[in-house]
KEVONU-16747 format. One record per residue (C-alpha): residue in three letters; x, y, z. Coordinates in steps of 0.25 Angstrom, whole numbers, plus 2048, in hexadecimal, padded with zeros to 3 digits. Each point is the difference from the previous one (the first is absolute). Last residue first. Layout:
<rec aa="ALA" px="X" py="Y" pz="Z"/>
...
END
This chain:
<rec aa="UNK" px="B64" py="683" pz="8BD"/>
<rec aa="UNK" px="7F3" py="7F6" pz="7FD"/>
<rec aa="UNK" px="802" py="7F3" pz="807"/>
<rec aa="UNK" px="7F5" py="7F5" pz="7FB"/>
<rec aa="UNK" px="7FD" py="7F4" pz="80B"/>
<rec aa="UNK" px="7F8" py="7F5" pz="7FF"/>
<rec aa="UNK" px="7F5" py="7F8" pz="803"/>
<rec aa="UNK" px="7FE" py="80B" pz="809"/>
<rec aa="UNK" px="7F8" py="7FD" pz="80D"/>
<rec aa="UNK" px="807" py="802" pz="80D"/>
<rec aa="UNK" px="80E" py="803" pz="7FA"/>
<rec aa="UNK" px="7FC" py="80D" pz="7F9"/>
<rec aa="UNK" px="7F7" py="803" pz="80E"/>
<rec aa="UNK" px="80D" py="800" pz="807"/>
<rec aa="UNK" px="808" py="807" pz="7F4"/>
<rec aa="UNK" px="7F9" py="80C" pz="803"/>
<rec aa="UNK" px="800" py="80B" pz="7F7"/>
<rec aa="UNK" px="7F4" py="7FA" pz="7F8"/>
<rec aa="UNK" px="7FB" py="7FF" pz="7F1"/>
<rec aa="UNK" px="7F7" py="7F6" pz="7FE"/>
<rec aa="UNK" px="7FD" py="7F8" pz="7F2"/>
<rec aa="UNK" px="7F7" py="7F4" pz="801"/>
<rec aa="UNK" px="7FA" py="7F7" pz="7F4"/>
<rec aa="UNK" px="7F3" py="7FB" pz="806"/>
<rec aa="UNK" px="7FB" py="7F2" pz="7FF"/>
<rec aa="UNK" px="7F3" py="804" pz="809"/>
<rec aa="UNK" px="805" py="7F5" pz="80C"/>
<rec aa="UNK" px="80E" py="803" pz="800"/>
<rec aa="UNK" px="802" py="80F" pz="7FD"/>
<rec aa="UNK" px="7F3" py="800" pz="80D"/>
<rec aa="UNK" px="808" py="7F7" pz="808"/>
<rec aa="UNK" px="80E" py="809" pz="800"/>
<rec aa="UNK" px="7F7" py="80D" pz="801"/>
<rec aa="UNK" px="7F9" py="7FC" pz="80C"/>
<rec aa="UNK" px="80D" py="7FC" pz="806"/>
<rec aa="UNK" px="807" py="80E" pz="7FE"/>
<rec aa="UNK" px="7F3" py="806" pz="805"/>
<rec aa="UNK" px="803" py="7F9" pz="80E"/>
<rec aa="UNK" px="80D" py="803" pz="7FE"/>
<rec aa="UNK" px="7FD" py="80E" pz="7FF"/>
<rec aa="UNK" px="7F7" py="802" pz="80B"/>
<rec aa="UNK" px="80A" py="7F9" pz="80A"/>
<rec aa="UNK" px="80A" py="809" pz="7FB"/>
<rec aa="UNK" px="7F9" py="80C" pz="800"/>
<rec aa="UNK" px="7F9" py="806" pz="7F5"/>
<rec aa="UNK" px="804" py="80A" pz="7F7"/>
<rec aa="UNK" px="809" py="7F9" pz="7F8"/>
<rec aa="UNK" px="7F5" py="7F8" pz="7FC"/>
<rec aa="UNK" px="7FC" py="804" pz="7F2"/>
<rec aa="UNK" px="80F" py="801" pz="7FB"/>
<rec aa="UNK" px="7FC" py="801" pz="7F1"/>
<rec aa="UNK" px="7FA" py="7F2" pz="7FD"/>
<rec aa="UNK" px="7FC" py="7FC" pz="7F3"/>
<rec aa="UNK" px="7F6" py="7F6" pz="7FD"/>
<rec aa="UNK" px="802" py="7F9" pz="7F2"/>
<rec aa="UNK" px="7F2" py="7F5" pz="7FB"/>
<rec aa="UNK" px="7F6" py="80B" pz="803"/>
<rec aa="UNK" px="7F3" py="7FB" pz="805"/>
<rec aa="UNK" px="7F9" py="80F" pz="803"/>
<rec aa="UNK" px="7FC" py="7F8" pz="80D"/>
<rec aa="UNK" px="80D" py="7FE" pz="806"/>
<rec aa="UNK" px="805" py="80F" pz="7FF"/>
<rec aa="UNK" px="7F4" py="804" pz="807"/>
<rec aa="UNK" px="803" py="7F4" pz="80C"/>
<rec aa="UNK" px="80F" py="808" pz="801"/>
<rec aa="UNK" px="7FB" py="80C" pz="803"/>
<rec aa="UNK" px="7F4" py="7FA" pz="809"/>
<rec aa="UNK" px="80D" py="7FA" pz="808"/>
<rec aa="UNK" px="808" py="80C" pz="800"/>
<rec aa="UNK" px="7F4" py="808" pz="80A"/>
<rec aa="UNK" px="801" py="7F2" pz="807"/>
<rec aa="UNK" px="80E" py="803" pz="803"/>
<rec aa="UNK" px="7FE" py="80F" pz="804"/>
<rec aa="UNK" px="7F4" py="7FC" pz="807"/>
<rec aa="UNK" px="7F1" py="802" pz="7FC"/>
<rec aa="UNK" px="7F6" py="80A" pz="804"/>
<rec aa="UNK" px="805" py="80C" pz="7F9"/>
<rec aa="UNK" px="7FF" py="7F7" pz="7F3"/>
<rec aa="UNK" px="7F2" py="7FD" pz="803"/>
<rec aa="UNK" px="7F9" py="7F4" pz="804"/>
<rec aa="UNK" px="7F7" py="7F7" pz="7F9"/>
<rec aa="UNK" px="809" py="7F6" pz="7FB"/>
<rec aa="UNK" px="805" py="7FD" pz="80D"/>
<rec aa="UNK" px="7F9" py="7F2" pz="804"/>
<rec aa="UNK" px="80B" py="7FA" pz="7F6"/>
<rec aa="UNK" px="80C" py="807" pz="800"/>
<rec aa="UNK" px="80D" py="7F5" pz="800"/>
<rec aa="UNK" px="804" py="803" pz="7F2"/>
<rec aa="UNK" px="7FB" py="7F4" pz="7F8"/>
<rec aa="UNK" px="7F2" py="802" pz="807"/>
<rec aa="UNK" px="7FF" py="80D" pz="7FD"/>
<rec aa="UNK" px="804" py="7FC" pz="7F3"/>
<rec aa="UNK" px="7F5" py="7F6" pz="800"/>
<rec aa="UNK" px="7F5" py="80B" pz="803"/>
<rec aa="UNK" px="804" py="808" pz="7F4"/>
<rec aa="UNK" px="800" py="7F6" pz="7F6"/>
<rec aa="UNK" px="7F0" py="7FB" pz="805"/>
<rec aa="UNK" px="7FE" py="80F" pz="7FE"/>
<rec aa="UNK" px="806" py="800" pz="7F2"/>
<rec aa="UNK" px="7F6" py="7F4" pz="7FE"/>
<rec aa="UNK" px="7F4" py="804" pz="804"/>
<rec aa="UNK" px="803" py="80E" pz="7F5"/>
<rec aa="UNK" px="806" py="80D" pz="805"/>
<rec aa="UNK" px="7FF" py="80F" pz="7FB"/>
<rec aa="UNK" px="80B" py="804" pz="809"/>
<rec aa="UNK" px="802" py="80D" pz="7F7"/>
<rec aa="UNK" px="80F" py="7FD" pz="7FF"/>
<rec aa="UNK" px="7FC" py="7F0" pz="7FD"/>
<rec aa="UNK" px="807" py="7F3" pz="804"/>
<rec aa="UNK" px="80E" py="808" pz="80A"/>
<rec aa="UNK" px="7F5" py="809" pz="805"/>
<rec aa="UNK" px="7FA" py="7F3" pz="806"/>
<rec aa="UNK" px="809" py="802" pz="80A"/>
<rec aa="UNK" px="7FE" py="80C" pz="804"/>
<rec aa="UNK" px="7F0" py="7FD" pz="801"/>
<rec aa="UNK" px="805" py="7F3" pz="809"/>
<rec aa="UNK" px="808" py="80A" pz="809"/>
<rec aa="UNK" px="7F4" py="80A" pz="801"/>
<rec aa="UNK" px="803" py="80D" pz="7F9"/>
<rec aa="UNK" px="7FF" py="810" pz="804"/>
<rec aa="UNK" px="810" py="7FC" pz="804"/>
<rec aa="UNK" px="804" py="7FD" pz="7F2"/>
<rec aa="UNK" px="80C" py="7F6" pz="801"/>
<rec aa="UNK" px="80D" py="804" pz="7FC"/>
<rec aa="UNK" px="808" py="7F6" pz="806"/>
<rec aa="UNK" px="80D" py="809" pz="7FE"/>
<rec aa="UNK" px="80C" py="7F6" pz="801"/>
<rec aa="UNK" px="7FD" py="7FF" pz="7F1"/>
<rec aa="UNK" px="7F7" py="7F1" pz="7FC"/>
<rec aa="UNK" px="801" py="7FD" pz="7F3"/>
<rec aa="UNK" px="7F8" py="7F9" pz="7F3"/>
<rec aa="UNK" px="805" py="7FC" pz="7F5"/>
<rec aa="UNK" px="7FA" py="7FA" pz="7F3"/>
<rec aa="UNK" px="801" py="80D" pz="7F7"/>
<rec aa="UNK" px="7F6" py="807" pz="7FB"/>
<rec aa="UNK" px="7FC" py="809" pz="80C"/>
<rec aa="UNK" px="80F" py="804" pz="7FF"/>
<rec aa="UNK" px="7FE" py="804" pz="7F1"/>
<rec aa="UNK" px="806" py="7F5" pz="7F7"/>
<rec aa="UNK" px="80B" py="806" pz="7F5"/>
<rec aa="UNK" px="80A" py="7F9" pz="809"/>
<rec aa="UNK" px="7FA" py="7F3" pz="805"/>
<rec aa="UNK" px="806" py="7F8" pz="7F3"/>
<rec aa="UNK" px="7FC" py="7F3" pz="800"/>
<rec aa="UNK" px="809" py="7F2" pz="803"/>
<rec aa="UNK" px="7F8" py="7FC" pz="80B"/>
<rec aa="UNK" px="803" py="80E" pz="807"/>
<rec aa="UNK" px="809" py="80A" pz="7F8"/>
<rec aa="UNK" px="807" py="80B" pz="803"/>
<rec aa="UNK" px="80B" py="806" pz="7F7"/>
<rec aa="UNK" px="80A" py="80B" pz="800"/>
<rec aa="UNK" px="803" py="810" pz="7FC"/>
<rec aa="UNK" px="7FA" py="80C" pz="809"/>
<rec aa="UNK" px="7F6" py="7F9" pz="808"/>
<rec aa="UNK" px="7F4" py="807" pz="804"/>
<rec aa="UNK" px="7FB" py="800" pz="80D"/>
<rec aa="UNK" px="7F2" py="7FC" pz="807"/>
<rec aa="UNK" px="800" py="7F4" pz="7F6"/>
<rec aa="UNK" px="800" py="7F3" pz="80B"/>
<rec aa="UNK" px="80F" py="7FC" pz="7FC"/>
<rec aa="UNK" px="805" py="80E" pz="7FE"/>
<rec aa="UNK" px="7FA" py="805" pz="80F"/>
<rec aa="UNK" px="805" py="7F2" pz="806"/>
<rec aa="UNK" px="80D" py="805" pz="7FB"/>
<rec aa="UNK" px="800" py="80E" pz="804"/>
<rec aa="UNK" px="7FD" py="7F9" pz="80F"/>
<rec aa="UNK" px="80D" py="7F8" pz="801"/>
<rec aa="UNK" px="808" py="80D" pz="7F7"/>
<rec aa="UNK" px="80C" py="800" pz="80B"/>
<rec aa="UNK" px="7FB" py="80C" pz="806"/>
<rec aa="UNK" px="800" py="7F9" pz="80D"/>
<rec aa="UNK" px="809" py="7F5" pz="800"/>
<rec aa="UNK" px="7FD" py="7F3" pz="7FB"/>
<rec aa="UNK" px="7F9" py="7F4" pz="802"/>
<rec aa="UNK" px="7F7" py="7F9" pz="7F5"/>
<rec aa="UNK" px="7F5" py="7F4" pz="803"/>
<rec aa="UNK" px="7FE" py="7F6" pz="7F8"/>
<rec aa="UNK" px="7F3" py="7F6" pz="801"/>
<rec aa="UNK" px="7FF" py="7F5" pz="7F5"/>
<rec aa="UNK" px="7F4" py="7FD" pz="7FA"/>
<rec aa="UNK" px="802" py="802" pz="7F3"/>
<rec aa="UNK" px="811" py="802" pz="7FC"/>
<rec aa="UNK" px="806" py="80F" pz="802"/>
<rec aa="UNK" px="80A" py="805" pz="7F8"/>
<rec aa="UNK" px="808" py="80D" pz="804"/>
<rec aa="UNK" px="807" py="809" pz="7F8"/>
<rec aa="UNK" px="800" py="80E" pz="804"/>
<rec aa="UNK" px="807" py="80E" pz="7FC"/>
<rec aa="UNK" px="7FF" py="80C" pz="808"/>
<rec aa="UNK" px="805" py="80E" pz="7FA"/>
<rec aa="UNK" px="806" py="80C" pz="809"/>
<rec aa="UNK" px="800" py="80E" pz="7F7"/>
<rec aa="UNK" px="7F5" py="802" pz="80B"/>
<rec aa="UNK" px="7F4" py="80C" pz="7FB"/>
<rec aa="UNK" px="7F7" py="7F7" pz="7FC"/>
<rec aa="UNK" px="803" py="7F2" pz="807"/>
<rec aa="UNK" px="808" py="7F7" pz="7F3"/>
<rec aa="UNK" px="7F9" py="7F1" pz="7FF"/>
<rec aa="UNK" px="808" py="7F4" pz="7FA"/>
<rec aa="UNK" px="7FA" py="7F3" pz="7FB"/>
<rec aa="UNK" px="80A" py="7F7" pz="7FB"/>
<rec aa="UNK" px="7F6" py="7F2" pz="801"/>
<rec aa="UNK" px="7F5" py="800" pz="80A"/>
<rec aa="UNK" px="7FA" py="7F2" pz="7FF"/>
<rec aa="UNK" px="7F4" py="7FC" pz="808"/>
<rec aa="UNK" px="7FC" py="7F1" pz="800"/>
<rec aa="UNK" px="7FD" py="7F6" pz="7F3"/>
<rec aa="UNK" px="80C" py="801" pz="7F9"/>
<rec aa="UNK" px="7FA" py="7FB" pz="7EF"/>
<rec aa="UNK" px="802" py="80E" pz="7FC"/>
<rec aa="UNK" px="80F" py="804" pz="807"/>
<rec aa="UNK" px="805" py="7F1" pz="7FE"/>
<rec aa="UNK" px="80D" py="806" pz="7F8"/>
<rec aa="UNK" px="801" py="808" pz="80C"/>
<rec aa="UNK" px="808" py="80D" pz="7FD"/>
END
């Protein structure tokens, strides 16, 4: 145990082990993660990369362990509690909606918007390469631009821990550097604390701060 634990100001994850029902296999991290730094985790499919950006955002349950961000406890927090937002390789954007209206999702669920949320709004658009393009619909973008609204809803609800779950596995290379990039500049320039799980050690390489094994 970190003798520091309360006064560490990033993301530590400390004996955490999680049990799949109906699995006898258990999963156990550790993992400390300093503000601002970007780390990216490889590992083989049905390692448990995903299962830990579930445990760390609240969408499941650990079975013993301790997560805790500036030095408090996000495990009794609800996943809209907690400081973390993620972007899943599912954009999940609604289709009826405009770009600009599914961004402003991430402010207000009833899109109930103030001067300043939409000022908000437009800049992300700006941040991620979509201004002119507010107005259109899902069905109406890119693959790539469909991801960049994603990404520009988890800017707005001004989350200090953004966690990736192979958004761009999807796309193709180009694509995917290109969003790799984006990512890079926005961890940079909004102070972000970065987790992205990957299976590729190329976009690791292209953007990680460093890189966490899980096997």
């Amino acid at each position: 145990m970190f003798d520091d634990q309360e006064a560490f100001q990033g993301l530590n994850i400390e004996k955490l082990s999680y049990q799949h029902h109906g699995s006898e296999e258990v999963l156990d991290f550790d993992l400390r993660v300093e503000p601002n730094e970007l780390v990216a985790i490889l590992g083989p499919s049905g390692v448990g990369k995903s299962t830990l950006l579930s445990l760390i955002a609240g969408f499941e349950d650990p079975a013993s362990g301790t997560i805790t961000f500036e030095g408090k406890k996000l495990n009794t927090l609800s996943p809209s509690e907690r400081p973390i937002t993620t972007l899943f390789q599912e954009h999940n954007l609604f289709a009826h909606l405009t770009a600009e209206e599914n961004i402003g999702l991430g402010i207000h669920p009833g899109l109930r918007l103030r001067d300043q949320d939409k000022d908000q709004i437009t800049q992300a658009l700006n941040d991620v390469g979509l201004k002119g393009l507010e107005k259109r619909l899902p069905a109406e973008l890119s693959g790539g631009q469909r991801q960049r609204v994603a990404l520009a809803r988890c800017l707005v609800r001004r989350r200090p821990i953004l966690l990736l779950d192979e958004p761009f596995s999807a796309l193709d290379q180009d694509l995917r550097k290109d969003m790799l990039k984006l990512v890079k500049d926005l961890h940079k320039n909004h102070d972000l604390l970065t987790l992205m799980v990957t299976h590729l050690k190329e976009d690791a390489d292209a953007i990680a701060d460093r890189i966490v094994h899980l096997s």
